[in-house]
N, C-alpha and C positions, 0 to 999 in steps of 0.2 A: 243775143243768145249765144253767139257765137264761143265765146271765150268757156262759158258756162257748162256749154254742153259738149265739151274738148273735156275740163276738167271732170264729167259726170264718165263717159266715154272711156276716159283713164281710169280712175278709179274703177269701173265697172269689169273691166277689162284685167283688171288683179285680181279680181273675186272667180274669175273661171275656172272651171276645178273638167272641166270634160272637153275631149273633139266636139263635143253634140253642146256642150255650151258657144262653143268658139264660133259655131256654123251659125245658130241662133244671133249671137250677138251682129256678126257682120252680115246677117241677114238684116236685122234692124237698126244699122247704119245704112244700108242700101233703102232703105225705106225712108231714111229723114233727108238721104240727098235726094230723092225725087221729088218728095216732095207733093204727091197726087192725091185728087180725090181719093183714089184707088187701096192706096197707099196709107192716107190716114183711116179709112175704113178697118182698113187690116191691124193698125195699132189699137184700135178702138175696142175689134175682138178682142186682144191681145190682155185688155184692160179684167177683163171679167170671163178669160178661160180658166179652166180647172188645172189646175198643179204648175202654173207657170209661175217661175223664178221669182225673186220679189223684185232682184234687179235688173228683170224682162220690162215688168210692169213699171217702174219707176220710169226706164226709157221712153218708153211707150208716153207716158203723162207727160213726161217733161216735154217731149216729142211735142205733143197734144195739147197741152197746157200753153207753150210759148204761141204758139198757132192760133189760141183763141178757143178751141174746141172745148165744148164746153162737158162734154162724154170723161173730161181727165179731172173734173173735179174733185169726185168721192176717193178715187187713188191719191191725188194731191195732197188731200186733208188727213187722210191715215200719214203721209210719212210727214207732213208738217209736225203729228205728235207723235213721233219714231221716236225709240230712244236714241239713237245714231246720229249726233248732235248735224254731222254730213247731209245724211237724207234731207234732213228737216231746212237744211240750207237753201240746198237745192230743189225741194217742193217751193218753199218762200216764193223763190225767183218765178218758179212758174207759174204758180199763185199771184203774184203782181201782172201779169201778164195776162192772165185770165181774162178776165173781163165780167168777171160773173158776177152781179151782188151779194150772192150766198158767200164770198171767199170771205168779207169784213165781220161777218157775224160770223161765223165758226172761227176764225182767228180771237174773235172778242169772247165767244166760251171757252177755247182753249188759256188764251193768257190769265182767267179769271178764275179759273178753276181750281182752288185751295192740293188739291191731289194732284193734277200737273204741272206744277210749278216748276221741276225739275229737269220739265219739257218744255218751258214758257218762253223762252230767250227769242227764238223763231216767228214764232209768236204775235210777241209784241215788236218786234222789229216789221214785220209785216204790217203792221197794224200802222205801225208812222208813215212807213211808204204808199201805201191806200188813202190817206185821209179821208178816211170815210167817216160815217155820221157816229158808228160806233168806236171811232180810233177813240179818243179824249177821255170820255166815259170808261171806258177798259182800263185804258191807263194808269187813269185817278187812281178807279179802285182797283189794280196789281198793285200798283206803287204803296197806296196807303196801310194795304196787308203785310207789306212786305219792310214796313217801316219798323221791325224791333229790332232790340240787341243781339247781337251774333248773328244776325239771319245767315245760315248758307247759298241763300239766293241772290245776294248782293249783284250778281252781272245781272240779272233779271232787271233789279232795282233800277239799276243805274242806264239798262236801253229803257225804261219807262221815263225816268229824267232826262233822257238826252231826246227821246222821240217827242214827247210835251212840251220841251224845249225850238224843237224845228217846226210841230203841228202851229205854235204859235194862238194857244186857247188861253185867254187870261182864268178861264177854272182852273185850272191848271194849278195857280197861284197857290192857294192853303196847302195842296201838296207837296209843290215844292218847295216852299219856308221849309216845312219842316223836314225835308229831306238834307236840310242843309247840316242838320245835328248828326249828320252819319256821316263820320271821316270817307269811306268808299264813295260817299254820294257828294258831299258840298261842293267842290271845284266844279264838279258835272250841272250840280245844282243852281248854284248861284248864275254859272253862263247860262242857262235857261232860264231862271228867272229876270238876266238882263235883255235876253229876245223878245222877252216880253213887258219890258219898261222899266222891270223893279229893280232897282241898282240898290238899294239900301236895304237890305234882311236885316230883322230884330235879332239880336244874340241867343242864339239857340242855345240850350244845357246837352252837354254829353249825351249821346247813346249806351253810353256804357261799354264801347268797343277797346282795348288796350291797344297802347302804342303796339307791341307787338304785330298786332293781327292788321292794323294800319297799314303794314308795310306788306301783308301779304295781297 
């Protein structure tokens, strides 16, 4: 957690706009080196008081979260669908750390969800790190939503083929053939459908995507 929560700490620490933010923050540094009953108690308030900061309470979870606590979940899962692609990073991590089984199903209606897709990157990267029973099934169906021409959510696409790729589900298989007809997607594609034995893909027809947009 180490590295992770140096980076959160920094970041968080450029957002401070007050003395009375300043005092707050290195307050709740002083509480994650200690480390105590006492001490997580206090973050856990911290989670569900009236008018505190948003990046009071991300501390507080991340805090929480990596710990095992399981009081940091419902904070964890708002900024896993943050629009702040950052937050939603940093939830993840904590979110894998968790321990909870509620984390795989709320990751599996977020990445599935037609309306947040824009937010699904986090998501479904979580969702490969879990292996949980809902990882594969989520994935199929982002991936196979996400399989037309121009799609703007191509990175989405592409952690759905690369995480189906490392989970190692032969379902997997009919999704990824045909991800293989998306210039964005086939490299990614194909080494995931060699993880999982198939070295010979039938000749997919164009997505209809232009050289042009290939190279973006």
């Amino acid at each position: 957690m180490e590295d992770e929560f140096h980076e959160l700490t920094d970041r968080v620490r450029a957002e401070l706009r007050s003395p009375q933010d300043l005092v707050a923050y290195e307050r709740l540094l002083g509480l994650a080196r200690k480390n105590t009953p006492a001490g997580r108690e206090e973050l856990a308030r911290m989670l569900v008081a009236v008018e505190r900061p948003l990046w009071a309470r991300e501390i507080a979870a991340f805090i929480l979260g990596c710990a095992g606590d399981k009081r940091a979940f419902e904070t964890l899962v708002l900024l896993l669908n943050y629009r702040d692609p950052v937050r939603c990073a940093t939830a993840a991590h904590a979110l894998s750390r968790l321990g909870d089984p509620r984390t795989a199903r709320a990751a599996a209606a977020l990445a599935t969800n037609p309306l947040r897709t824009a937010y699904a990157l986090h998501p479904v990267r979580l969702l490969a790190e879990l292996r949980a029973p809902q990882s594969v099934p989520a994935l199929i169906a982002t991936l196979e939503r996400l399989l037309t021409p121009h799609n703007p959510y191509w990175r989405v696409a592409l952690a759905c083929v690369e995480g189906l790729g490392a989970l190692g589900d032969r379902r997997a298989v009919p999704a990824l053939t045909a991800a293989v007809a998306h210039p964005r997607l086939a490299a990614a594609a194909a080494a995931s459908l060699a993880r999982l034995g198939v070295h010979e893909v039938p000749e997919q027809r164009g997505s209809g995507t232009t050289p042009a947009e290939r190279e973006t």
